[in-house]
C-alpha positions as CSV (number, residue, x, y, z in Angstrom):
1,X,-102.8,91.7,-65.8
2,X,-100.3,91.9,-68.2
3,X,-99.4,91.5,-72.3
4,X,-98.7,87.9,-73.3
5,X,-96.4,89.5,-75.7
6,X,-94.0,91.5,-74.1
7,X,-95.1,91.0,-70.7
8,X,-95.8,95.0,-69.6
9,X,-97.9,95.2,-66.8
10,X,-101.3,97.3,-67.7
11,X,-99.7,99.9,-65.2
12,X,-97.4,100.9,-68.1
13,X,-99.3,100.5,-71.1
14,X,-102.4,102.8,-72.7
15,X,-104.8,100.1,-73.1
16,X,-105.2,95.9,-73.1
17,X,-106.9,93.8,-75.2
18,X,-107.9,90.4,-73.8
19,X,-108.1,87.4,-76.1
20,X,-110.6,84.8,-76.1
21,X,-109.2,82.5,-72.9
22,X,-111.4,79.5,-74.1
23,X,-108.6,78.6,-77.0
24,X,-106.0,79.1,-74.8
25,X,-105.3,77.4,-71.0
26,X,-106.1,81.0,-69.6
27,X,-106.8,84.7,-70.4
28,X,-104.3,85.9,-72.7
29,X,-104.0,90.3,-73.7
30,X,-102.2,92.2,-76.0
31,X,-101.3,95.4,-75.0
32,X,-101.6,98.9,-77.4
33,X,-98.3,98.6,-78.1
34,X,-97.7,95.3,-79.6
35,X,-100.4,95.7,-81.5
36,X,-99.1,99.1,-83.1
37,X,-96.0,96.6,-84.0
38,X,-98.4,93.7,-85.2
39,X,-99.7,96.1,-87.8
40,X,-96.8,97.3,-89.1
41,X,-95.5,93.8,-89.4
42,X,-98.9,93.1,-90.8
43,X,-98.8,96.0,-93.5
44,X,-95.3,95.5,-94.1
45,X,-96.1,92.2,-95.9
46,X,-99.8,92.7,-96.6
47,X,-98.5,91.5,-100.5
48,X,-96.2,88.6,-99.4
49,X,-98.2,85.4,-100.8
50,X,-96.5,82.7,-98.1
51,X,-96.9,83.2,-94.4
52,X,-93.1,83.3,-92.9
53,X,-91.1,81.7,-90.4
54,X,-88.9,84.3,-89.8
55,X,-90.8,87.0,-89.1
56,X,-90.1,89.4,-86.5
57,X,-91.2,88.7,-83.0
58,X,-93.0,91.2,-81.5
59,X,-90.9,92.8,-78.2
C-alpha cells in the first residue's frame, strides 16, 4: 500500500488512512504525513470564505 498523495510506501510512513474505495475506482490512503500538511493548509485558511484554486498541493 501506499499514500495516493505523495506516493510513500507504508514502509516509510507512521500510519495510513484508507479512504472509502466505493467513491473511487479503488482503495485510496492518506498517509500521517499528508495529513499533518492537510491541516495546516486547512487551519491556515479556516476564515477564507471561497474555496481556492491555487491552493498548495500536498507533497
Amino acid at each position: 500500500m501506499r499514500c495516493s498523495f505523495c506516493g510513500r510506501p507504508d514502509t516509510e510512513v507512521a500510519k495510513l488512512v484508507a479512504g472509502p474505495s466505493r467513491l473511487f475506482s479503488g482503495p485510496v490512503y492518506i498517509c500521517d504525513r499528508c495529513a499533518a500538511q492537510a491541516m495546516q493548509i486547512m487551519e491556515a485558511h479556516a476564515d477564507d470564505d471561497q474555496p481556492r484554486r491555487d491552493a498548495p498541493r500536498l507533497t
